[in-house]
Phi, psi and omega in degrees: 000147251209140198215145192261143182226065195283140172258109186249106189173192192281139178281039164236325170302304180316332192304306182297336180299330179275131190287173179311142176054047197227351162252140152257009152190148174231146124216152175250174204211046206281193206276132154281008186041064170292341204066028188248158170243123188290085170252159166229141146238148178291145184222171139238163152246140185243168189278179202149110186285323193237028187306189176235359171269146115297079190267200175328139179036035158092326196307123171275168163204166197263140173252139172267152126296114193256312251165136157229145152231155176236167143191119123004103173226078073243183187239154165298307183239072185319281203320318188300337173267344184268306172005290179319286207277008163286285159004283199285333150286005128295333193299337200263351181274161181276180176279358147220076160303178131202153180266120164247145181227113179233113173251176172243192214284319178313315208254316183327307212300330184268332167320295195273350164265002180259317218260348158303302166309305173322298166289314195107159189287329183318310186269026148273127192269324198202191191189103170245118201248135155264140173241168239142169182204081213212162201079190216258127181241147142311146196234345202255031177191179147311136171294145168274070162267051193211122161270141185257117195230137178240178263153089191232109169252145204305307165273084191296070176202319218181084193199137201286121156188116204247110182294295186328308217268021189239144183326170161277173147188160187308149182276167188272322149265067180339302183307343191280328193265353181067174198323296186285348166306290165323314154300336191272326170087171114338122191262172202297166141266225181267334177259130172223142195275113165194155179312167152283196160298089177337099188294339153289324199293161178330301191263049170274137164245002188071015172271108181303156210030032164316142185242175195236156201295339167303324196254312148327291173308301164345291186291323183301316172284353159263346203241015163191169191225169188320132193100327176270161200255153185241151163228139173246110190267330187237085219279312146077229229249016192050036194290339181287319229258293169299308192292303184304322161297337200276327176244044168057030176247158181274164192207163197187098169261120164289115177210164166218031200225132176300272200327002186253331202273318181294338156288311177300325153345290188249045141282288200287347192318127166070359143305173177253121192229125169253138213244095172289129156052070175181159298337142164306169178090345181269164166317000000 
C-alpha cells in the first residue's frame, strides 16, 4: 500500500532533510506572484423559495457562506525565493528523475531562465500549455485561459516516460483518421485541453488554486512508475499526493499554510498518511 508522507513547515528546511536521489519525479505549484492575495469561498445551497440562486427546473435555493481560504502570493524577489529550493529539488531527483513546474504567462519567462541555469538548457524537455476555457473574459486584451507546465530531466539521455501508460483523447476530426482510430483516440501533444477544476464538483476542495486530478494524473502516470516515490514541495490542497496514491506511487508533501494541511486532512481521510509536524507541536 502506498503511503502519503506530509510536512507541515518551511519546503526548504524539509528539503535539505531529504536525502540525494530518493524522487522520481517532483511537481510543483508554486505561488504565481500575481500581488494578489489567492482566496476561495466556500458556499453550500438550500432549497429557498426566496432564495438568490436558480437551479434546475426553475427551483430557487439560498447560498450559505460556510467557509473561506486565503494565502498571500507575493514576492519582492520571487527568483530569490525559488532559486534555494529549485537547487535542493534537483539534488533530490534521481538520475532519471524530472521536475514539472507549473507556472503562468507572468512569471514563465523568468522561470525558464533560473530552471536553465540550474538544470541546464539541455535538459528542458517540453513547455506544456494547459488550456481551459473558464471565467470571467477581458474586453480590453485576449482573455489569458492558459497555464504553463515546464518539463525539465534531470538526465535528457535517461529519463522515465511511458507513452503507453498515458490516457487518450479525441481526435478533433475524426471522420479524417477512420472508424478504428478514432474509437482508439490520441495520445496529447504539449497542448492540453482540459477543465479547471469544477467549482461545484466532487473534487472541489475548496483550496484556492487547486489544480485537477486530469492533468496531475497524466503526469504521474507517464514520468514514474508503481513504487516510486513524488514530491510536491508546494502542495497546497495534495492533489500530486491522491493522484500518486491512486496510481500506487508513495508522496511527499509540503505545506506551511494551516488551511492546506486542514484540507489534506479529509482529502486523505481512510489513505495511509504520515503526518511531520501537523498538529503543530507534533513531531
Amino acid at each position: 500500500m502506498p503511503t502519503i508522507t506530509v510536512y507541515y513547515g518551511d519546503n526548504l528546511t524539509v528539503l535539505r532533510s531529504l536525502p540525494s536521489e530518493s524522487v522520481a519525479l517532483i511537481y510543483i505549484d508554486p505561488p504565481f506572484n500575481t500581488g494578489k492575495v489567492q482566496a476561495r469561498t466556500q458556499i453550500e445551497t438550500v432549497q429557498d423559495a426566496e432564495g438568490d440562486r436558480t437551479g434546475f427546473q426553475g427551483r430557487r435555493y439560498r447560498t450559505i457562506e460556510v467557509g473561506s481560504m486565503s494565502f498571500g502570493d507575493a514576492f519582492d524577489d520571487y527568483l530569490a525565493f525559488l532559486e534555494p529550493r529549485l537547487w535542493q529539488a534537483r539534488r533530490i531527483l534521481q538520475s532519471n528523475g524530472s521536475l514539472f513546474f507549473h507556472i503562468d504567462y507572468r512569471e514563465v519567462h523568468y522561470c525558464k531562465v533560473l530552471l536553465d541555469a540550474l538544470f541546464g538548457r539541455g535538459c528542458f524537455m517540453n513547455e506544456i500549455i494547459w488550456a481551459y476555457d473558464y471565467g470571467a473574459r477581458t474586453q480590453s486584451r485576449w482573455p489569458a485561459k492558459h497555464d504553463n507546465i515546464l518539463w525539465y530531466a534531470k538526465d535528457p539521455k535517461a529519463y522515465q516516460f511511458d507513452l503507453d501508460a498515458c490516457d487518450r483523447i479525441p481526435y478533433m476530426a475524426p471522420d479524417l483518421v477512420g472508424e478504428e482510430k478514432a474509437a482508439r483516440g490520441k495520445t496529447p501533444t504539449d497542448t492540453w485541453w482540459h477543465t479547471i477544476v469544477s467549482p461545484s464538483g466532487r473534487e472541489k476542495t475548496g483550496y484556492p488554486t487547486q489544480k485537477p486530478r486530469g492533468i496531475i494524473d497524466r503526469i504521474v502516470r507517464v514520468h514514474s512508475r508503481p513504487g516510486d516515490t513524488l514530491c510536491d514541495f508546494f502542495a497546497g490542497s495534495g492533489t500530486l499526493g491522491e493522484s500518486a496514491y491512486e496510481w500506487d506511487r508513495d508522496s511527499i508533501l509540503v505545506d506551511n499554510n494551516p488551511s492546506a494541511l486542514e484540507v489534506m486532512e479529509a482529502r486523505f481521510r481512510g489513505k495511509q498518511v504520515v503526518w511531520r509536524g501537523w498538529p503543530p507541536g507534533s513531531p
